[in-house]
MARSEKE-802589 format. One record per atom (N, C-alpha, C, CB): residue in one letter; x, y, z. Coordinates in steps of 0.02 Angstrom, whole numbers, padded with zeros to 5 digits, always signed. Glycine has a CB too. Layout:
BEGIN
aXYZ/...
! end
This chain:
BEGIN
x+05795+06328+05501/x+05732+06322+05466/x+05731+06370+05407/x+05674+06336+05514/x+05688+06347+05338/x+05672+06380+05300/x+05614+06390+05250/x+05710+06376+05285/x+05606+06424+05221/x+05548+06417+05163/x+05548+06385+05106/x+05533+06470+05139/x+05529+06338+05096/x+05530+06320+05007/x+05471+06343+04972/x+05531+06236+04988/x+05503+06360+04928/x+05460+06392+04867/x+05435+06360+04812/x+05492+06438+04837/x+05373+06367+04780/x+05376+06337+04721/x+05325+06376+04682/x+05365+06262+04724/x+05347+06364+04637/x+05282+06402+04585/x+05290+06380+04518/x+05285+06491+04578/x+05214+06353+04480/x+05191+06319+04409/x+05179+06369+04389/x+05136+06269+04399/x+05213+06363+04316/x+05175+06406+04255/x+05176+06344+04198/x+05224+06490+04224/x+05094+06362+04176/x+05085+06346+04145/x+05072+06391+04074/x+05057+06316+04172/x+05103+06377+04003/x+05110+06404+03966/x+05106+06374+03894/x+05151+06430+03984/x+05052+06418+03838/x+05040+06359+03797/x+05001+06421+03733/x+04980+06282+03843/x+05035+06417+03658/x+05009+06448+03614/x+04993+06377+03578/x+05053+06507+03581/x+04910+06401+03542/x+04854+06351+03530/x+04834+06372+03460/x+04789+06353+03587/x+04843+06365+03415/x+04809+06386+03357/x+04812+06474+03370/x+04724+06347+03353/x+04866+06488+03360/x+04890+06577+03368/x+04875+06603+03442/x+04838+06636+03310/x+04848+06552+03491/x+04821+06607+03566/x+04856+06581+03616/x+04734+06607+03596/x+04879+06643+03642/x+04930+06631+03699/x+04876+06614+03757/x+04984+06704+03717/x+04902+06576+03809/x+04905+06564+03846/x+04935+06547+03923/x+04895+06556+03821/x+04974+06593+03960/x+04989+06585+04042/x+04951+06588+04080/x+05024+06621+04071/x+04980+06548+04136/x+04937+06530+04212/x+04987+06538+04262/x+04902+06445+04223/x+05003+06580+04277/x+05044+06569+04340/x+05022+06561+04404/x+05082+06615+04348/x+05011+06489+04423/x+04977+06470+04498/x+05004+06506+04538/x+04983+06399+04527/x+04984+06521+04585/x+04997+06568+04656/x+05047+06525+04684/x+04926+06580+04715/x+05113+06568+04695/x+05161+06548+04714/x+05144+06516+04772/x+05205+06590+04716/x+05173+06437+04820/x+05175+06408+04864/x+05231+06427+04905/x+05169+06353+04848/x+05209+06423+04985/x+05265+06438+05017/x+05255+06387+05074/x+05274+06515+05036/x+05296+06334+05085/x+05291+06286+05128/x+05357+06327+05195/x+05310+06199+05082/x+05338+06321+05255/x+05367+06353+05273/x+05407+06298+05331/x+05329+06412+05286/x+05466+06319+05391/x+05498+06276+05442/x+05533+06212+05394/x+05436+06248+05504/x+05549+06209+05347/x+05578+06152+05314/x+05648+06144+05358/x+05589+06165+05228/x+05663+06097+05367/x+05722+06063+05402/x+05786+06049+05366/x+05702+06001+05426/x+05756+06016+05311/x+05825+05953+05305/x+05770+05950+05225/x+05837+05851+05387/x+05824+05940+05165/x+05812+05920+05086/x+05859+05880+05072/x+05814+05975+05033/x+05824+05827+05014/x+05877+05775+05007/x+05860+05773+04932/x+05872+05699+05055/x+05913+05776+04897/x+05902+05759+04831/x+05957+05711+04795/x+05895+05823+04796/x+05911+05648+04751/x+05931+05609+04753/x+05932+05584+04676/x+05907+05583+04801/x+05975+05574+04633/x+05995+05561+04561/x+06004+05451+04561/x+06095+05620+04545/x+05950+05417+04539/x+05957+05356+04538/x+05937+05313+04476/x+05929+05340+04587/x+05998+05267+04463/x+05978+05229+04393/x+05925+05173+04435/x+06059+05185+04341/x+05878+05158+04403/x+05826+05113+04393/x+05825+05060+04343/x+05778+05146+04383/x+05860+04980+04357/x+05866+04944+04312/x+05833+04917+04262/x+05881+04918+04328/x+05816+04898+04220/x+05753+04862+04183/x+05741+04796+04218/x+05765+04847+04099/x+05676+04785+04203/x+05665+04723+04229/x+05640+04709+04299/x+05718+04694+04223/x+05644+04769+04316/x+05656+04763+04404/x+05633+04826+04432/x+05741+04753+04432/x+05615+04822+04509/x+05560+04859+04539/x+05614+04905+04572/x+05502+04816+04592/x+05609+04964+04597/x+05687+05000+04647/x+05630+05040+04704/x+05762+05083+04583/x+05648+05018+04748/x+05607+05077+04808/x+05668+05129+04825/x+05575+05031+04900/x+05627+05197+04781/x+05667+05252+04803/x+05693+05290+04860/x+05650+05283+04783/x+05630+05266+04902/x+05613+05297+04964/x+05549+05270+05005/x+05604+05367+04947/x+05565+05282+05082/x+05527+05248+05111/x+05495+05301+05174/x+05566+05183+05130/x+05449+05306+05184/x+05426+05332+05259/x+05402+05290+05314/x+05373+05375+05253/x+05437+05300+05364/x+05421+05273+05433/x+05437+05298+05508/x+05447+05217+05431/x+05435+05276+05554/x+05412+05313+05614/x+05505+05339+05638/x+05357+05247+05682/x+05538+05321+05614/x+05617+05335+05613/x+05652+05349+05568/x+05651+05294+05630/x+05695+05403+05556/x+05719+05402+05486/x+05787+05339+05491/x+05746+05492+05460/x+05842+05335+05428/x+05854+05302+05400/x+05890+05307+05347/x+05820+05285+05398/x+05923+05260+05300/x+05952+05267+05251/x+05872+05267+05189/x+06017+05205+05250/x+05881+05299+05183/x+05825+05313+05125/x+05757+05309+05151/x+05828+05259+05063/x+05741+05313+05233/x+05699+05304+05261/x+05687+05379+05280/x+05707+05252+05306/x+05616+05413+05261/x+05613+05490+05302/x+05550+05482+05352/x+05596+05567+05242/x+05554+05505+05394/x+05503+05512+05460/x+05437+05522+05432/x+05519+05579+05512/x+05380+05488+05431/x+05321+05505+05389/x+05281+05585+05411/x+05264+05437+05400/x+05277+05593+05470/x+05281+05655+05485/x+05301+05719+05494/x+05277+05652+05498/x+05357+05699+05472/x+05383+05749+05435/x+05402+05773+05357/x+05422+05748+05458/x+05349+05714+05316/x+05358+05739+05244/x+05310+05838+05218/x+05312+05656+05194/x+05331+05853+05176/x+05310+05912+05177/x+05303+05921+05095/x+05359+05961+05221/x+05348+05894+05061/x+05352+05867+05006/x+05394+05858+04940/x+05317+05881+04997/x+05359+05811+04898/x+05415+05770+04856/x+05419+05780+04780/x+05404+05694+04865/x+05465+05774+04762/x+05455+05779+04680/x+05495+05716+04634/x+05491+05858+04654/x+05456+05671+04616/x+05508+05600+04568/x+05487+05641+04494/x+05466+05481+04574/x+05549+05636+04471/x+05566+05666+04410/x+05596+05608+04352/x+05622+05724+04429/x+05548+05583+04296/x+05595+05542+04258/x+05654+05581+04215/x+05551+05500+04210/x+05688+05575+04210/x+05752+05607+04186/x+05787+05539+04107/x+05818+05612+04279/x+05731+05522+04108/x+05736+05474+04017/x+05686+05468+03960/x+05741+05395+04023/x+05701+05441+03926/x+05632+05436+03866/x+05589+05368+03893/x+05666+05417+03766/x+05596+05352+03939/x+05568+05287+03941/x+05540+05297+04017/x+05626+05220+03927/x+05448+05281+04009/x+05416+05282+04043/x+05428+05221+04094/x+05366+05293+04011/x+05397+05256+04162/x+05414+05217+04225/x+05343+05220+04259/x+05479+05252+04273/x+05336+05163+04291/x+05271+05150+04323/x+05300+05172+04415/x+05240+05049+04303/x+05257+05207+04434/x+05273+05226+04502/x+05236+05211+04528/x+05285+05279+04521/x+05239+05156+04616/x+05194+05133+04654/x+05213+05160+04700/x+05182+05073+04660/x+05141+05201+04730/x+05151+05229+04815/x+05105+05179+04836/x+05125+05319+04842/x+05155+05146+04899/x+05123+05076+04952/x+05115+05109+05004/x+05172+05003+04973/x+05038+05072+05024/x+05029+05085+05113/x+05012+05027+05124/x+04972+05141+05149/x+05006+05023+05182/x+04996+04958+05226/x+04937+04909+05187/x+04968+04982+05312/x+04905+04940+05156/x+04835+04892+05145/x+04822+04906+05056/x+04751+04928+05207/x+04846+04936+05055/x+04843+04977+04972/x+04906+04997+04929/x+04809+05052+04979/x+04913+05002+04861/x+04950+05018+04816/x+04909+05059+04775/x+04979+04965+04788/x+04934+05116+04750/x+04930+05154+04703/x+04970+05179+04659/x+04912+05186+04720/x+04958+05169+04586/x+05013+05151+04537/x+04997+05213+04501/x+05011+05074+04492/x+05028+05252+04464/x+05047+05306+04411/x+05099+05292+04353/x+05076+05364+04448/x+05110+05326+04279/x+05136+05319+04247/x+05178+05376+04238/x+05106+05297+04212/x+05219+05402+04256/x+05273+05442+04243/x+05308+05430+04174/x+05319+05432+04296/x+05274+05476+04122/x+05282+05486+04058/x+05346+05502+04036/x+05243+05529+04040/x+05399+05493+03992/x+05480+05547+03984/x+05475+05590+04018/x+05502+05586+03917/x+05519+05611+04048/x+05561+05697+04068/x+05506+05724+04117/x+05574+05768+03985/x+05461+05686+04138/x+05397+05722+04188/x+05396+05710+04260/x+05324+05695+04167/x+05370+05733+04285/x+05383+05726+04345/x+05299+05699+04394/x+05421+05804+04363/x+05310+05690+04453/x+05280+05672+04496/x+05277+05696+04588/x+05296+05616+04479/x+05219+05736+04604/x+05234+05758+04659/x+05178+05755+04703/x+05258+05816+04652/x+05222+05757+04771/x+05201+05732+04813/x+05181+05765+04876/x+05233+05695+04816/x+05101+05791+04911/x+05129+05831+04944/x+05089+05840+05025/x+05133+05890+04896/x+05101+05766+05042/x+05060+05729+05101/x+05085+05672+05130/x+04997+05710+05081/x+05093+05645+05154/x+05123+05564+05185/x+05064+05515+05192/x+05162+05567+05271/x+05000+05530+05168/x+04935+05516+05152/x+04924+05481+05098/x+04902+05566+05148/x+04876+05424+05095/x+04877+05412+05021/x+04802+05370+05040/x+04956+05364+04979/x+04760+05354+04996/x+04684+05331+04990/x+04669+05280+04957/x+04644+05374+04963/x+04654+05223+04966/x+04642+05165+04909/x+04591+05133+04923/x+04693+05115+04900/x+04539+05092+04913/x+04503+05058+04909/x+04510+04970+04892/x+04476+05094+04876/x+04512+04935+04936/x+04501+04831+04894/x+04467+04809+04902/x+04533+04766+04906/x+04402+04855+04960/x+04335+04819+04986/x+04286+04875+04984/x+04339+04784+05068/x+04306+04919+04920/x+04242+04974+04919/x+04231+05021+04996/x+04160+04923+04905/x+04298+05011+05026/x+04292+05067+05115/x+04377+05094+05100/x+04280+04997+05231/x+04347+05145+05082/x+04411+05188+05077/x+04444+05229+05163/x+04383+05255+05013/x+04514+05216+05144/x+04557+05239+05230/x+04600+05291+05200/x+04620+05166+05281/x+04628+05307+05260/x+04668+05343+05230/x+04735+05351+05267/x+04635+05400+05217/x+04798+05323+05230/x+04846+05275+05243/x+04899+05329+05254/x+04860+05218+05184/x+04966+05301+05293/x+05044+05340+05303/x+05062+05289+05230/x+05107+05319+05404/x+05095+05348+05186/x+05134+05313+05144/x+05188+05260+05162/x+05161+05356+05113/x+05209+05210+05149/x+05280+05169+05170/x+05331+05163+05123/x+05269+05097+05189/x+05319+05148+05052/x+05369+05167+05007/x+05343+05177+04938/x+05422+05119+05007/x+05403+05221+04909/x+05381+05236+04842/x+05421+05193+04775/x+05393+05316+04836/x+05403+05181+04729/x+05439+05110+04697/x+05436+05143+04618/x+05382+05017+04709/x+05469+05140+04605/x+05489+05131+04536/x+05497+05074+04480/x+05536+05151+04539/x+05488+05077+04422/x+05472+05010+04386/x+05470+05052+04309/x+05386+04963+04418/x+05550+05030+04283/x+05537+05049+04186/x+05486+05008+04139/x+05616+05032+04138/x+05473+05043+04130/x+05442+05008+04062/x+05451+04982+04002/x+05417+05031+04042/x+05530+04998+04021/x+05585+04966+03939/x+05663+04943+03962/x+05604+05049+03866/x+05685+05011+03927/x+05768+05012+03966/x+05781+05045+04048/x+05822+05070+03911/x+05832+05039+04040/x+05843+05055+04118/x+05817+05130+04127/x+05929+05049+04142/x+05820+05161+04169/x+05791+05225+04172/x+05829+05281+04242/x+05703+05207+04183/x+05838+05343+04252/x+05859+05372+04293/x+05789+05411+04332/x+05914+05411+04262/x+05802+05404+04391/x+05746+05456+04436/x+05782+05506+04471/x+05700+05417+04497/x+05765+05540+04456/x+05770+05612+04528/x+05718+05610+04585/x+05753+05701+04494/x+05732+05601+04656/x+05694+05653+04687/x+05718+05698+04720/x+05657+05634+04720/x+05675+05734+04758/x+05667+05791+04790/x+05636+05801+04840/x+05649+05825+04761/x+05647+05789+04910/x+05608+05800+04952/x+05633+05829+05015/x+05580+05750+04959/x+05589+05853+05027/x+05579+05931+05084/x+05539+05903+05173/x+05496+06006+05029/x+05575+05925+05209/x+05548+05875+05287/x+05545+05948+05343/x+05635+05791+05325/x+05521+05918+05396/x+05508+05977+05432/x+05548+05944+05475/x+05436+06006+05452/
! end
């Protein structure tokens, strides 16, 4: 077992004024097992990076044991990212070189105005032009 660490700074000079934020370092603690994963994403076409369910798997991680994730676009070309649950989709735009994180096996959607609150099942990827590369990153207990 171990600790993962993380910590944001945010940093930004504005018309001559500095600006840092260094969020309070995170310490997720008992981490198990990290998998990091470098994947081309074709054009044209949808790629499920990863999946959670009650067994792990080839690209399948135990939903209860997510702790958490990071999809990283690693191109100039924006990618639409869908986290699916059973009853719901929720879509994001992962801008160039930015990333996306994740840090629950939870996810919330609404199709009849009664919001639940869902086990993620997979996460999907989708370019918006040329082909595109993803990173993730994810941390399990």
């Amino acid at each position: 077992m171990a600790n993962l660490y993380l910590t944001v700074t945010e940093e930004i000079t504005l018309d001559n004024n500095e600006l840092q934020k260094v969020i309070t370092p995170i310490t997720i603690p008992n981490i198990n097992y990290t998998d990091v994963r470098n994947m081309n994403c074709p054009s044209g076409s949808q790629t499920t990076i990863f999946s959670l369910g009650d067994l792990p798997g080839a690209g399948t991680f135990v939903t209860s044991s997510l702790q958490y994730a990071r999809i990283t676009n690693q191109t100039s070309t924006p990618v639409k990212l869908s986290i699916e649950a059973p009853t719901s989709t929720a879509s994001f735009m992962i801008s160039a070189y930015n990333s996306f994180y994740v840090s629950t096996s939870k996810i919330t959607g609404s199709i009849d105005n009664s919001f639940t609150l869902e086990d993620i099942q997979n996460v999907i990827v989708e370019p918006s032009g040329s082909s595109t590369t993803i990173e993730y990153f994810i941390a399990t207990t």
